[in-house]
Structures are given as structure tokens and as C-alpha cells.
N, C-alpha and C positions, 0 to 999 in steps of 0.2 A: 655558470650555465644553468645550474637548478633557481637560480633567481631568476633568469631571463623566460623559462620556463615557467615559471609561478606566475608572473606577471601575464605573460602569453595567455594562459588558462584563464585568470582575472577576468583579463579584457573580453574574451569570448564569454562566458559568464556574463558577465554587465552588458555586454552587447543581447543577449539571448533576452535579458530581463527587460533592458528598452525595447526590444522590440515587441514584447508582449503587454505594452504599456505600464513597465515596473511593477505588474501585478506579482506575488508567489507563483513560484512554478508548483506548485500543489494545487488542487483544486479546491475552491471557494467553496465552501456549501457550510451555512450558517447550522443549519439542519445537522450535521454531523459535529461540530464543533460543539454543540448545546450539549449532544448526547456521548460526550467525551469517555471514552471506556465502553461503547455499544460493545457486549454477547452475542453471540446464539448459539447458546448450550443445546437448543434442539436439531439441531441440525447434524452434532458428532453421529458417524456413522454412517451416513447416507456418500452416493456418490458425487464426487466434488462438482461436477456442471451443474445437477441440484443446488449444492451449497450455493455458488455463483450466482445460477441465476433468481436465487428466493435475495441475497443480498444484497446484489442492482436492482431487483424489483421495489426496494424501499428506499436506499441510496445511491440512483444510479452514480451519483460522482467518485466513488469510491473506487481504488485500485488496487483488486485482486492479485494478490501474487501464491502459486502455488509451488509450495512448498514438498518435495519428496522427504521418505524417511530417509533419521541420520544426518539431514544437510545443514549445515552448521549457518546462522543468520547471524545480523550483525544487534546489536541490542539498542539502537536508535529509536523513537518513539516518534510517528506519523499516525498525526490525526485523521488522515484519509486514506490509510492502509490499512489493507485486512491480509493475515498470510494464511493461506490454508492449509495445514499441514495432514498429507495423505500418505497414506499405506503404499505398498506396489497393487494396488488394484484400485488405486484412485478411490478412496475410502478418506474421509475427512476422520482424522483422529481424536485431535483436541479440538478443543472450543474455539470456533471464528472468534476475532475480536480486533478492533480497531484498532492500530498502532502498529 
């Protein structure tokens, strides 16, 4: 059963990728990929739709994911993700950074 399941999954997977012409399902941008490890230590402290929108305004390809305090993440590394990890008053803590 968990085999026929696996392959199930596969198949939709490889279906999802042709149909988006075998591209990555991450976003393409050369521009982020060069600057592998982008900061922005300036931005801790301020409130997160700031952080957001100063980060799209230089890569809009990049995807935002906000981060509450305490919330346990997975430790995977993505070139076109930035997590932003905020306070309960939506206060960016630590340093935005790509991955």
C-alpha cells in the first residue's frame, strides 16, 4: 500500500513538472542565485510588511515566509526563500536571509 502510495505521489510530481515545462518549481532568478547568502541585518526590528516589502522591492522573486516566535522550522536550504522570524507584535527579530 505505502508503495502504491509513493508512486501515486511520483507520478503527480512529474506530472506538475511537465506541465510547467520541466522547469524547478522554485523561482528562476539568476540575480538571487549569484548573491547566494543575501542579509539584511538592517531591517531587524522594524515591522515585518516593511521587511517584506524593502525585500521584493530588490527581489521580487523571492518567497517570504513569516515565521512566529518559538516555531520550530525545518533546516532545508532554499535559494529563493527568506523566513522572517517576528515577535507577537510582528517585529522582525533576526536577520532576513535567503535560504
Amino acid at each position: 500500500m505505502k508503495t502504491v502510495l509513493f508512486l501515486a505521489v511520483l507520478c503527480i510530481g512529474l506530472s506538475v513538472a511537465a506541465a510547467r515545462g520541466g522547469r524547478r518549481l522554485l523561482v528562476e532568478d539568476d540575480d538571487i542565485r549569484e548573491k547566494k547568502g543575501t542579509e539584511w541585518p538592517h531591517l531587524v526590528g522594524q515591522h515585518v510588511e516593511k521587511v517584506k516589502e524593502a525585500i521584493l522591492a530588490e527581489f521580487p522573486g523571492l518567497n517570504i515566509i513569516i515565521v512566529p516566535k518559538d516555531l520550530v522550522v525545518t533546516m532545508d536550504y532554499r535559494e529563493t526563500r527568506v523566513r522572517l522570524f517576528v515577535d507577537e507584535n510582528n517585529i522582525v527579530m533576526r536577520t532576513p536571509r535567503t535560504g
